[in-house]
C-alpha positions as a Markdown table, in Angstrom:
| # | Residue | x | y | z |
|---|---|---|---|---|
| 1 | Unk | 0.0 | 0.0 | 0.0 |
| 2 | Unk | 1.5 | 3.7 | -1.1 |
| 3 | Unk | 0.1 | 6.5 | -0.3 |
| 4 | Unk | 2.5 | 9.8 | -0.6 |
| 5 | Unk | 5.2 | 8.1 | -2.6 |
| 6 | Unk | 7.6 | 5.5 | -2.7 |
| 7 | Unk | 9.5 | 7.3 | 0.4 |
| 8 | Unk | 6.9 | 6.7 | 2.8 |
| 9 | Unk | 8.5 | 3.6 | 3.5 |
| 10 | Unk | 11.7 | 5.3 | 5.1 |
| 11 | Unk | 9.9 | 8.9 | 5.8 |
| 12 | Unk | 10.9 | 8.8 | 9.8 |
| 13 | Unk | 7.9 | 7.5 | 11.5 |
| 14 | Unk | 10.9 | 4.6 | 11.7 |
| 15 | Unk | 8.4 | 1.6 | 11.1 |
| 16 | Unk | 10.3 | -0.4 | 8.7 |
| 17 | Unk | 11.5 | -4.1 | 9.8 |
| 18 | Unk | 10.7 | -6.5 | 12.3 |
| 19 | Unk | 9.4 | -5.4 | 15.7 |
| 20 | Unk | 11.5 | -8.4 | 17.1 |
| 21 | Unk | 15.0 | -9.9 | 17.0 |
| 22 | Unk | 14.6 | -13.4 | 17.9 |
| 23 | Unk | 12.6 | -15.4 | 15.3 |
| 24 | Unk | 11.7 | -19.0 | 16.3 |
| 25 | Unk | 12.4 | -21.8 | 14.4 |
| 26 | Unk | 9.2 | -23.8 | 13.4 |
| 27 | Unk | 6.6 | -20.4 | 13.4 |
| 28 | Unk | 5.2 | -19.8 | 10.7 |
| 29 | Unk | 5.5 | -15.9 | 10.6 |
| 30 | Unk | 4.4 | -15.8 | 6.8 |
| 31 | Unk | 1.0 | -16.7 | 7.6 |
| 32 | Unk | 0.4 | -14.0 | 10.4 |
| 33 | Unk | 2.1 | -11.2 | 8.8 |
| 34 | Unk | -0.2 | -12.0 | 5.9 |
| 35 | Unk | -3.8 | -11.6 | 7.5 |
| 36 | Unk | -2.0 | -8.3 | 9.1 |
| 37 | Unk | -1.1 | -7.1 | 5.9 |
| 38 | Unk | -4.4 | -7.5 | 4.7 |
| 39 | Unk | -6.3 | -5.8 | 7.7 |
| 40 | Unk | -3.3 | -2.6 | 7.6 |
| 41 | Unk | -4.0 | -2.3 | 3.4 |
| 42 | Unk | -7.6 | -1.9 | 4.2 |
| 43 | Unk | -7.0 | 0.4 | 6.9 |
| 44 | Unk | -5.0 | 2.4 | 4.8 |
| 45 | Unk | -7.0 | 2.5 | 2.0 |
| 46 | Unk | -9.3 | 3.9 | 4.8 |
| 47 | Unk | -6.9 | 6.3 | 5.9 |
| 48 | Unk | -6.2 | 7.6 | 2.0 |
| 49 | Unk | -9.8 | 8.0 | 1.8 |
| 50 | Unk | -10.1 | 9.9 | 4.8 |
| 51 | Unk | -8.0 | 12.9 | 3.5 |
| 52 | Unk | -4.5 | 11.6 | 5.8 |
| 53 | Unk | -1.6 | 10.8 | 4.2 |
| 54 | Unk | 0.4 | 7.7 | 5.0 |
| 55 | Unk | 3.8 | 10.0 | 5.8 |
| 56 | Unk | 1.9 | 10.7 | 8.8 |
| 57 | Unk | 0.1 | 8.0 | 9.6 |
| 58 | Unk | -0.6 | 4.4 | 8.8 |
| 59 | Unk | -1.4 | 0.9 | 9.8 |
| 60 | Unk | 1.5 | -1.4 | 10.0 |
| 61 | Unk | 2.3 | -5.1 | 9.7 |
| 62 | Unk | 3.8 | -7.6 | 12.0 |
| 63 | Unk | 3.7 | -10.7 | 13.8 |
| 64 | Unk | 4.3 | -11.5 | 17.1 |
| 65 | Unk | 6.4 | -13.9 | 18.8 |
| 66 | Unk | 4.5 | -16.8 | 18.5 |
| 67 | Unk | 2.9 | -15.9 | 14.8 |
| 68 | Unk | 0.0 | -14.2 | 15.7 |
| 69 | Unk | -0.9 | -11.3 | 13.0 |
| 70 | Unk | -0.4 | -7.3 | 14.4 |
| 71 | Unk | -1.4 | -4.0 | 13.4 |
| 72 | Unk | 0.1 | -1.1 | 14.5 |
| 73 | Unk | -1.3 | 2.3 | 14.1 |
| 74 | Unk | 2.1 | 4.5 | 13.2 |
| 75 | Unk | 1.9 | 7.9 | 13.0 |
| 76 | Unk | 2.9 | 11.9 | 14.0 |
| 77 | Unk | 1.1 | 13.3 | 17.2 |
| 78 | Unk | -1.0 | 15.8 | 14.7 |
| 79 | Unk | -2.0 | 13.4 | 12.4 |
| 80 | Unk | -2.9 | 10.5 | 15.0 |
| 81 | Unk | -4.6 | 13.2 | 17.1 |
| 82 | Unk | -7.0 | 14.3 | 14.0 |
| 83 | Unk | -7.4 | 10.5 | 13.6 |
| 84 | Unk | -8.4 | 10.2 | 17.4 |
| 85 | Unk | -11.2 | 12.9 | 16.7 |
| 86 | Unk | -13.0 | 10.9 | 13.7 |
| 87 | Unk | -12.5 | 7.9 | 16.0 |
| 88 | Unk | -14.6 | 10.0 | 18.5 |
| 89 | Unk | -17.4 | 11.3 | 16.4 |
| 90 | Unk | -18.0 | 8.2 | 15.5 |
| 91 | Unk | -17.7 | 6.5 | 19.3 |
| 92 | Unk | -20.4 | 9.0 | 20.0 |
| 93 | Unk | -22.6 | 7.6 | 17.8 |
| 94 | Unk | -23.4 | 10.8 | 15.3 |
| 95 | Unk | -22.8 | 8.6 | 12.3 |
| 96 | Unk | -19.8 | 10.8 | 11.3 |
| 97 | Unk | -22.2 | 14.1 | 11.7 |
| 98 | Unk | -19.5 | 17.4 | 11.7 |
């Protein structure tokens, strides 16, 4: 998933690799990251077509230790802030109502 460019990859929100050193032999990692790369695409997609760029903030990724798929919500103080207040509106039940 892109979003402002190729560089949003490397663009300081330092998100890139594993969250982990120590990989176990035998766990399949493959297979978690996968359903997690799904569920941060959408989410992204989301984000995109919420007016938020991914250079400030985006779903991640990962596994953990034993496998298990993660997202992580990465992201600027600003950007994850304005995310926070569409989280609200919609906690509150207005259906998205400014």
């Amino acid at each position: 998933m892109t979003g402002a460019g190729e560089d949003w990859v490397s663009d300081g929100l330092g998100v890139a690799g594993a969250d982990f050193g120590l990989w176990v032999s035998g766990v399949d990692y493959v297979a978690g990251w996968r359903d997690a790369r799904e569920a941060a695409d959408r989410l992204n997609r989301v984000l995109l077509g919420a007016g938020f760029e991914l250079s400030q903030v985006r779903a991640v990724a990962s596994t953990d230790e034993v496998g298990r798929g993660l997202v992580r919500v990465a992201g600027w103080p600003d950007a994850v802030g304005r995310l926070a207040g569409l989280l609200d509106v919609v906690a509150d039940g207005d259906g998205g109502a400014a």
